[in-house]
C-alpha positions as CSV (number, residue, x, y, z in Angstrom):
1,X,-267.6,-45.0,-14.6
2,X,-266.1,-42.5,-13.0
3,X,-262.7,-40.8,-14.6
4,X,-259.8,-41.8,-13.5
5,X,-256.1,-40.4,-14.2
6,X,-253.2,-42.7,-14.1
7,X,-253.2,-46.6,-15.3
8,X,-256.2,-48.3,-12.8
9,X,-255.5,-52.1,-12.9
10,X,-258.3,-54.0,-11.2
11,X,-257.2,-58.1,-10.5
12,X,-259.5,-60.9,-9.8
13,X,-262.5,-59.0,-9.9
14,X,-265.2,-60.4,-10.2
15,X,-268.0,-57.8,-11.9
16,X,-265.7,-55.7,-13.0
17,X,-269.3,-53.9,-14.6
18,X,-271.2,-54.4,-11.6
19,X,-268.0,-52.6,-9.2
20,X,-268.0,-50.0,-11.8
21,X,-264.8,-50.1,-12.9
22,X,-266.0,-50.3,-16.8
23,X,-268.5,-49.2,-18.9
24,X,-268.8,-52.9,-20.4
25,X,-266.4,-56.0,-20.6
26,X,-267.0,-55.5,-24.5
27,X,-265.7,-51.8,-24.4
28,X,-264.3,-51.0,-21.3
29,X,-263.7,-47.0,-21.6
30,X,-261.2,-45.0,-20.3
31,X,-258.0,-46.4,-19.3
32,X,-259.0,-49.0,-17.4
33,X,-257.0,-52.4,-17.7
34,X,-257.1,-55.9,-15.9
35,X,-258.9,-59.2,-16.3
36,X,-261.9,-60.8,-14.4
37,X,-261.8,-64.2,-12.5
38,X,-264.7,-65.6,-14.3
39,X,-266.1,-65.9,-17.5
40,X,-270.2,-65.9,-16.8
41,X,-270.7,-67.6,-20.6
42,X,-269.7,-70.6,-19.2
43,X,-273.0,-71.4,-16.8
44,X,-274.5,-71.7,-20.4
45,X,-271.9,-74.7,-21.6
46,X,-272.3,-76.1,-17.9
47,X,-276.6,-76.9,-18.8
48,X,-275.7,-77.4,-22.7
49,X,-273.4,-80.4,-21.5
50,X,-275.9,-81.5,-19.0
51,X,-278.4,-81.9,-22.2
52,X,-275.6,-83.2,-23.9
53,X,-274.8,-86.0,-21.6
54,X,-278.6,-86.9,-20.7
55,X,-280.8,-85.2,-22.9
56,X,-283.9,-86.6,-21.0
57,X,-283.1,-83.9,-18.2
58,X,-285.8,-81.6,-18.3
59,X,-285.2,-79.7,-14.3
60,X,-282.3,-78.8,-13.3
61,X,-281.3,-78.0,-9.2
62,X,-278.6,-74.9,-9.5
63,X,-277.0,-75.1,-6.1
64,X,-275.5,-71.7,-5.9
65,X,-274.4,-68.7,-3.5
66,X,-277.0,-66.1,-3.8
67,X,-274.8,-63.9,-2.0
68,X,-271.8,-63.8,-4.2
69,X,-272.0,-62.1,-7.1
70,X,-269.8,-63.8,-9.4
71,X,-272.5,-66.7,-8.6
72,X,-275.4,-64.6,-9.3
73,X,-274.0,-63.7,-13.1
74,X,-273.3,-67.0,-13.6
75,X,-276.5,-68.3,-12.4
76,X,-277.9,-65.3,-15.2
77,X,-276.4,-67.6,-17.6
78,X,-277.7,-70.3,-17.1
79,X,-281.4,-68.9,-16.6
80,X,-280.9,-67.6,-20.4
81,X,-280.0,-70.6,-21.8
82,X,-282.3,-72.9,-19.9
83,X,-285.3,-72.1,-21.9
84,X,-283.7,-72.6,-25.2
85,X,-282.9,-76.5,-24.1
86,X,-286.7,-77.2,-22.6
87,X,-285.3,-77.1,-18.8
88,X,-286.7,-76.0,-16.2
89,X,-284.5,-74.3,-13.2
90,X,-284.5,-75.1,-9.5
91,X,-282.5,-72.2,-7.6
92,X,-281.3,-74.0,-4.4
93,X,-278.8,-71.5,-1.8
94,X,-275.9,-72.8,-0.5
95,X,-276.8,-70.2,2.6
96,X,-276.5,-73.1,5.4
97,X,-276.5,-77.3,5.1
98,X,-280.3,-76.8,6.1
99,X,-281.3,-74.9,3.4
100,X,-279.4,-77.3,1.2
101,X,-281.3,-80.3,2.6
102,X,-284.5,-78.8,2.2
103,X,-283.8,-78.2,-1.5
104,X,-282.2,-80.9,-2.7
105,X,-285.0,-83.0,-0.5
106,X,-287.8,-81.1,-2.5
107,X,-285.8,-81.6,-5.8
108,X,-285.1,-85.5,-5.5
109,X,-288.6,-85.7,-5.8
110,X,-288.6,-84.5,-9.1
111,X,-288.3,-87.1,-12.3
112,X,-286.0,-86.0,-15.4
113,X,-283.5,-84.2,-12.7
114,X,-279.9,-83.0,-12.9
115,X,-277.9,-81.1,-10.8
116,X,-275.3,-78.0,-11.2
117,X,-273.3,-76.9,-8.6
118,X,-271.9,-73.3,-8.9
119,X,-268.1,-73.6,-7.8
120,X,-267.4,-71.1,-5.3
121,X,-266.0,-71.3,-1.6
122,X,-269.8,-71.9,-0.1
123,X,-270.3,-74.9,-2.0
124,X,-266.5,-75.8,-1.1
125,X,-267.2,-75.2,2.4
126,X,-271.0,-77.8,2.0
127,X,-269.2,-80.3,-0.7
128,X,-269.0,-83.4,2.0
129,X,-273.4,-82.8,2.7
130,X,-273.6,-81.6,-1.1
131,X,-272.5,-85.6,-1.8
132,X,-274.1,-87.1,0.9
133,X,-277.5,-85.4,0.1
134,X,-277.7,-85.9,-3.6
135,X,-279.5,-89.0,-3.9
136,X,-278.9,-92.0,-6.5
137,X,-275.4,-90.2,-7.2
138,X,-272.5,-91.9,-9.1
139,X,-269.8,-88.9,-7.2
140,X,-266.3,-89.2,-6.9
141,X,-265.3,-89.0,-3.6
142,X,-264.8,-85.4,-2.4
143,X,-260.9,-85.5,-2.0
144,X,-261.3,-86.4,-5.8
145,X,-263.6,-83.5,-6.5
146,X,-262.1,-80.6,-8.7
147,X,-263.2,-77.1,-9.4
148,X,-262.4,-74.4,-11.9
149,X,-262.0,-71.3,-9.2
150,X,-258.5,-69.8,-10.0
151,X,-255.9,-70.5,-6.9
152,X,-255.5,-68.0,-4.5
153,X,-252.3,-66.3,-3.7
């Protein structure tokens, strides 16, 4: 980190680590101060729920952003826990509604399957094909479809 005079504030960051802003989340450093929009840990609850609601899932499609960093943290996560539950991953990008439909395609074929979609304004953007790609799906309709990215201002 490199030293910084005055109060730096750093809002809605999302790798507050990665941008080098801290030395570590658990002991930032300095005199550094702020808060980060997402809390990686969570990617771990997402597939412990999965197991939870149908423990028979043994793969799991991660639909994610491989561009966005807060994404690729979170999909760290979940590649940690996954093990620990007997899952298997399946990294699908959420690059373009092509690649989507090739990987979800190759993943439906799959038994013992479940899906996590890492919220983030890609998968926003693909939600409607997202829906309509996922087969054997029990989806709210989109307009019904919430997300836990923090508003905008």
């Amino acid at each position: 980190m490199n030293e910084i005079t005055g109060l730096p504030v750093f809002v809605q960051v999302a790798d507050p680590v990665g941008a080098g802003f801290v030395a570590s989340l658990a002991r930032p450093g300095g005199n550094a101060t702020g808060f980060t929009i997402y809390e990686y840990g969570i990617g771990a609850k997402w597939i412990e729920l999965l197991k939870e609601i149908s423990p028979s899932v043994t793969r799991v499609a991660i639909l994610r952003d491989t561009a966005n960093v807060a994404e690729i943290a979170m999909f760290g996560a979940i590649q940690t826990a996954a093990p620990l539950l007997g899952m298997e991953l399946s990294p699908i990008g959420l690059s373009d509604a092509s690649e989507i439909e090739r990987g979800i395609t190759a993943f439906a074929r799959e038994s013992n399957r479940g899906l996590i979609v890492v919220s983030g304004s890609t998968a926003i953007l693909h939600r409607e094909s997202i829906i309509a790609m996922v087969p054997g799906t029990n989806f709210l309709p989109s307009t019904r479809i919430t997300h836990s990215s923090p508003p905008v201002a």
